[in-house]
N, CA, C and O atoms as a GROMACS GRO file, in nm:
protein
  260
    1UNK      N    1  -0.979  -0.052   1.740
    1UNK     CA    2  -0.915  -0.084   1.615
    1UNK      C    3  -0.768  -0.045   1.622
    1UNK      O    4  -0.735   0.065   1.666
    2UNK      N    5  -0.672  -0.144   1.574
    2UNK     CA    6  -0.558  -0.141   1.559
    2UNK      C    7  -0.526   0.008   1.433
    2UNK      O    8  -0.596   0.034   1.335
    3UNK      N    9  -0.394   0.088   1.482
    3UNK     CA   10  -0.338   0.120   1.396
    3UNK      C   11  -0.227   0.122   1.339
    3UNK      O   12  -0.137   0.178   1.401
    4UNK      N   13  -0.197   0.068   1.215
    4UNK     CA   14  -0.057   0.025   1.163
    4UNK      C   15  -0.037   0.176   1.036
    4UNK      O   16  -0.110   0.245   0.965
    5UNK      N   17   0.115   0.162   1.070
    5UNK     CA   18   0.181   0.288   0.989
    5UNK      C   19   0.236   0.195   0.887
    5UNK      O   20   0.258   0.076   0.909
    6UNK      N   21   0.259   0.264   0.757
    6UNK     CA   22   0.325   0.190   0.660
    6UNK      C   23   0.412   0.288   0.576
    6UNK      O   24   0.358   0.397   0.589
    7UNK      N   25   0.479   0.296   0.527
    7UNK     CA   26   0.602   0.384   0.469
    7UNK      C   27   0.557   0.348   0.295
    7UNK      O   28   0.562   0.233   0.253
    8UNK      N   29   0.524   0.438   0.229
    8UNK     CA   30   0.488   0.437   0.096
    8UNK      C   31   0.575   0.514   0.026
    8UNK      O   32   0.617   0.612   0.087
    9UNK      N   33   0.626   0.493  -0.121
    9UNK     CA   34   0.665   0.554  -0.218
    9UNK      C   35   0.580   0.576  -0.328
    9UNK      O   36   0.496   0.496  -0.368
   10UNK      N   37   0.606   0.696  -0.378
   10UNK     CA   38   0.493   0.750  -0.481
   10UNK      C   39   0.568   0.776  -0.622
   10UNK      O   40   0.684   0.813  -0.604
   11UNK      N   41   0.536   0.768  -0.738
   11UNK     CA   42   0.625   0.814  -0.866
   11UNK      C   43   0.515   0.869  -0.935
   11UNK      O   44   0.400   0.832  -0.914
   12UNK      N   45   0.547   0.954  -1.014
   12UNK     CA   46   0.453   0.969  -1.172
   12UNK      C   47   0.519   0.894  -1.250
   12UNK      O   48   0.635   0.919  -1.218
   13UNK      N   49   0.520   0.805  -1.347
   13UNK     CA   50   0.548   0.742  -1.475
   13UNK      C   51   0.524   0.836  -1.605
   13UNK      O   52   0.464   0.943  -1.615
   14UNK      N   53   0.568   0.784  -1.666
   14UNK     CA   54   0.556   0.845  -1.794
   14UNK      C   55   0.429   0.896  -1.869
   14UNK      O   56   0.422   0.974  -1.965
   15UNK      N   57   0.342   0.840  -1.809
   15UNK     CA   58   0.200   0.830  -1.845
   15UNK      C   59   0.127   0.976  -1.768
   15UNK      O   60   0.027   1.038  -1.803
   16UNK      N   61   0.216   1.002  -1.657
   16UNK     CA   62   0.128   1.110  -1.568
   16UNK      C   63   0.090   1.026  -1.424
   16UNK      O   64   0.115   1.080  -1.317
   17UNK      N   65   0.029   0.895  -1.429
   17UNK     CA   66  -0.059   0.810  -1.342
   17UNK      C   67   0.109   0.847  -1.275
   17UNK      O   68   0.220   0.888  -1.309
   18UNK      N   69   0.011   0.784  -1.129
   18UNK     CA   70   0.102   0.814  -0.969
   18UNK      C   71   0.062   0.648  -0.947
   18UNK      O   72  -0.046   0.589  -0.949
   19UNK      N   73   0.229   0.594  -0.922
   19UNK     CA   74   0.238   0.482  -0.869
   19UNK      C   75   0.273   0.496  -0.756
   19UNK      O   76   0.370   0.561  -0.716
   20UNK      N   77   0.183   0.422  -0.680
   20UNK     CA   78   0.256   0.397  -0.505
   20UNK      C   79   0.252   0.228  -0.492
   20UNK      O   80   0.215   0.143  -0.572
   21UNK      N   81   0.308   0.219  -0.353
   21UNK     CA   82   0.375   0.084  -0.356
   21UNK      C   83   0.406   0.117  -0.194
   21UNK      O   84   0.445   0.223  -0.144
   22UNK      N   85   0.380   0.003  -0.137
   22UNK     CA   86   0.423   0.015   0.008
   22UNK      C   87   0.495  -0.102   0.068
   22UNK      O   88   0.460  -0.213   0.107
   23UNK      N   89   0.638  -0.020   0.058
   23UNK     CA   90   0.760  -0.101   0.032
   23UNK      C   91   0.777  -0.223   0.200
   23UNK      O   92   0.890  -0.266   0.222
   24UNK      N   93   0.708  -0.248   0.260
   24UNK     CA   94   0.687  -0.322   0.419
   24UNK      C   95   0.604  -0.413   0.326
   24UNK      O   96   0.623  -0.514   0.392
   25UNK      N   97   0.546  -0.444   0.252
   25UNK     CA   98   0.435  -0.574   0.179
   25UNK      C   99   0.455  -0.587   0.012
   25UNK      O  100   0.419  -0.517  -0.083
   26UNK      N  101   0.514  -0.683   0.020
   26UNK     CA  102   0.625  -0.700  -0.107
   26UNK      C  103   0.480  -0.746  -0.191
   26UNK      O  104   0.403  -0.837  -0.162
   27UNK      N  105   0.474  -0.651  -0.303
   27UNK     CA  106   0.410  -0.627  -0.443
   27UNK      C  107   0.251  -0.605  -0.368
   27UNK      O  108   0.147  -0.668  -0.388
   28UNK      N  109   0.273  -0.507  -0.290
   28UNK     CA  110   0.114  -0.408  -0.284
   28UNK      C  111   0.169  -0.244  -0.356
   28UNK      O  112   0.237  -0.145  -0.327
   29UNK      N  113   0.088  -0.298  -0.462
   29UNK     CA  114   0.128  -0.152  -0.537
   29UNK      C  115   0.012  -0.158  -0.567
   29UNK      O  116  -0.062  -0.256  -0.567
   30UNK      N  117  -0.019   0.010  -0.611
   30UNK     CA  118  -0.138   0.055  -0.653
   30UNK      C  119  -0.087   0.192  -0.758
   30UNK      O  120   0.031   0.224  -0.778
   31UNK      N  121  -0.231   0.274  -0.827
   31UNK     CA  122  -0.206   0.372  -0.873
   31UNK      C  123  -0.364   0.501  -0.880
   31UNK      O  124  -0.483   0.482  -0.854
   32UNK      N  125  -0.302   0.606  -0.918
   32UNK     CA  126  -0.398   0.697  -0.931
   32UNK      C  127  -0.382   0.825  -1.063
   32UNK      O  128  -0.286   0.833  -1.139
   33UNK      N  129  -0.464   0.888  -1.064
   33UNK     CA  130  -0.464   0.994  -1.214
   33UNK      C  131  -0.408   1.105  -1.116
   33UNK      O  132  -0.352   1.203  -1.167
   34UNK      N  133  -0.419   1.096  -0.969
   34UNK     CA  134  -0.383   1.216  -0.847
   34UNK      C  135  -0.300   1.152  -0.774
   34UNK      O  136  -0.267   1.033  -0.767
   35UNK      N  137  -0.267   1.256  -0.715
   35UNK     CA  138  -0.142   1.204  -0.605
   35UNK      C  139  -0.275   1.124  -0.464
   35UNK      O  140  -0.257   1.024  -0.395
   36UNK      N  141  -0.373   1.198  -0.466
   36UNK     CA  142  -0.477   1.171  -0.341
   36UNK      C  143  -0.566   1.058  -0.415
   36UNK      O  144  -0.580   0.946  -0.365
   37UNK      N  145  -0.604   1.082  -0.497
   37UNK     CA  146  -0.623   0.921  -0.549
   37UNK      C  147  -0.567   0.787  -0.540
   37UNK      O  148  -0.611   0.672  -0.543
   38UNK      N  149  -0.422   0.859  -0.526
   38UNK     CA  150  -0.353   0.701  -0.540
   38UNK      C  151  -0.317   0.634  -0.408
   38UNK      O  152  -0.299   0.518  -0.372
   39UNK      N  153  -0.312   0.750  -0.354
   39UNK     CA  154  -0.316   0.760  -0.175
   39UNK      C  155  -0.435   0.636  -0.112
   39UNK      O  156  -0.431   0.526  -0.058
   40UNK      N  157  -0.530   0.726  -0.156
   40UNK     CA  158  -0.677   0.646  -0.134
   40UNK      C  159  -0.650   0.458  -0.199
   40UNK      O  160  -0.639   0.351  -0.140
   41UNK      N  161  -0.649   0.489  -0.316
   41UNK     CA  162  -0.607   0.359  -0.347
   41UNK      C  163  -0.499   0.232  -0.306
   41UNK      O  164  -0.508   0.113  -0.336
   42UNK      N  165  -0.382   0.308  -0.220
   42UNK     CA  166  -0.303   0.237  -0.154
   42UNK      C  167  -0.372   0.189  -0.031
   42UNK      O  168  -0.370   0.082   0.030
   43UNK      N  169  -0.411   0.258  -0.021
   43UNK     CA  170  -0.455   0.227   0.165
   43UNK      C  171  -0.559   0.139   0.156
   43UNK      O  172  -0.564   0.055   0.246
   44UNK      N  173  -0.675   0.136   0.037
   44UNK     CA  174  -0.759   0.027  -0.009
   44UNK      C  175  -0.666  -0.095  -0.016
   44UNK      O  176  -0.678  -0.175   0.077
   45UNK      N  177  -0.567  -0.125  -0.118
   45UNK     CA  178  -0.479  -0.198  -0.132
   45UNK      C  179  -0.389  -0.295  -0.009
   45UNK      O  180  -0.353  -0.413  -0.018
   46UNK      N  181  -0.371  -0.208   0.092
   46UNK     CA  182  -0.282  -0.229   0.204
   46UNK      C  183  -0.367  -0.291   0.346
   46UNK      O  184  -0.320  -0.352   0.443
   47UNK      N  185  -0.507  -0.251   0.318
   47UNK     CA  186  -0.592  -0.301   0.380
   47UNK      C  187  -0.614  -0.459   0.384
   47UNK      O  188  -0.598  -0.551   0.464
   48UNK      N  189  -0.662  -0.439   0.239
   48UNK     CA  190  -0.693  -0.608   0.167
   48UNK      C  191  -0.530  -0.683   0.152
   48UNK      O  192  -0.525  -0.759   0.056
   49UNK      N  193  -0.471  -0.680   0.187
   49UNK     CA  194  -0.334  -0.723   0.223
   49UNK      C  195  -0.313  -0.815   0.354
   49UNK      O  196  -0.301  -0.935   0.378
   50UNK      N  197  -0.316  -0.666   0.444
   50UNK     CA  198  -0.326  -0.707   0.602
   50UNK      C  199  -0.463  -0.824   0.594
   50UNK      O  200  -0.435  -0.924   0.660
   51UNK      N  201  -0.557  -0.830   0.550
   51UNK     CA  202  -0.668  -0.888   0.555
   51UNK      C  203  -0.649  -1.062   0.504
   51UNK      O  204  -0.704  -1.147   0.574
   52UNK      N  205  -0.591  -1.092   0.413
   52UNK     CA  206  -0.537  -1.147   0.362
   52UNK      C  207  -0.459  -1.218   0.412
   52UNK      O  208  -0.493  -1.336   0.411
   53UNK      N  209  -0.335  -1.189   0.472
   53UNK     CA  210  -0.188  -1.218   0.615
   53UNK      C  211  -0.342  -1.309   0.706
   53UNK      O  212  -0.359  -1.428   0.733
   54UNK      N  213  -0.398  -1.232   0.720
   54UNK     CA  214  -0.462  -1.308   0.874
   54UNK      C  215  -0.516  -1.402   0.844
   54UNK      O  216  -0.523  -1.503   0.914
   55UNK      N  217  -0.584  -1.381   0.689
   55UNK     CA  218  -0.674  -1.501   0.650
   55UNK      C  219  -0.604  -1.642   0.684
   55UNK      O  220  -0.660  -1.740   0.734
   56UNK      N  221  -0.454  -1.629   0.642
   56UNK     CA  222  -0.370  -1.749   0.571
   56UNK      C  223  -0.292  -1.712   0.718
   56UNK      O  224  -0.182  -1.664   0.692
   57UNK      N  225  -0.311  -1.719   0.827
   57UNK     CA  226  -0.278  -1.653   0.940
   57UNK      C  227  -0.085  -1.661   0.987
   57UNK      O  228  -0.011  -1.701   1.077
   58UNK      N  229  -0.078  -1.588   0.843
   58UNK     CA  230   0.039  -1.533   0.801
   58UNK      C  231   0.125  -1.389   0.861
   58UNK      O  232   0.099  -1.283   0.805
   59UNK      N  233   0.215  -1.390   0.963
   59UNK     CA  234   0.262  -1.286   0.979
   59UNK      C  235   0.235  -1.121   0.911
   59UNK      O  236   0.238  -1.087   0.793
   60UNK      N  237   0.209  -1.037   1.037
   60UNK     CA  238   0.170  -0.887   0.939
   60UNK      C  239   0.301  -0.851   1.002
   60UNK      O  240   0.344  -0.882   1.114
   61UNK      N  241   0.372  -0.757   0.877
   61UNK     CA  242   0.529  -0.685   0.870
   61UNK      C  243   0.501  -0.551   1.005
   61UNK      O  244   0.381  -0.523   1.003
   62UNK      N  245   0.552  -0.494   1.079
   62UNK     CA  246   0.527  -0.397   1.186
   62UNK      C  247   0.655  -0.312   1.173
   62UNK      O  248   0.636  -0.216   1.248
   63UNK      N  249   0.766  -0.300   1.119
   63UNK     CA  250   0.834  -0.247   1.093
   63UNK      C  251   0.854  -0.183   0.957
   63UNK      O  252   0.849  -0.227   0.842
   64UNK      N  253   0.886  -0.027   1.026
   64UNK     CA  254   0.822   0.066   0.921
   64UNK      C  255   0.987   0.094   0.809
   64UNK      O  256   1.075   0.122   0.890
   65UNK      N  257   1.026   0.095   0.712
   65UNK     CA  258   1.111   0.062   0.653
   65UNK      C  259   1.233   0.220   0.688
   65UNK      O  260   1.345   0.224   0.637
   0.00000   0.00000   0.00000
């Protein structure tokens, strides 16, 4: 199995919730009530992404920002 690195940004909003977003796959954002939640949830997110690229056998980004 391939492993790809991806460069993520994380915020709290106003709300508390933790937005991440992984700025190499333009509008895979996700969120969590935890910082490790949202973690988890990106990488769910970033998965079904890459998954996606191949379907539509669409270039995957390899450069980490």
């Amino acid at each position: 199995m391939e492993v790809m690195k991806f460069r993520i940004l994380i915020e709290q909003d106003e709300d508390g919730m933790y937005v991440v977003e992984c700025t190499n796959l333009p509008g895979c954002i996700s969120q969590g009530k935890t910082k490790v939640e949202a973690i988890k949830n990106i990488k769910e997110a970033i998965k079904g992404y890459i998954e996606s690229l191949k379907k539509h056998n669409e270039p995957i980004p390899v450069k980490l920002d």
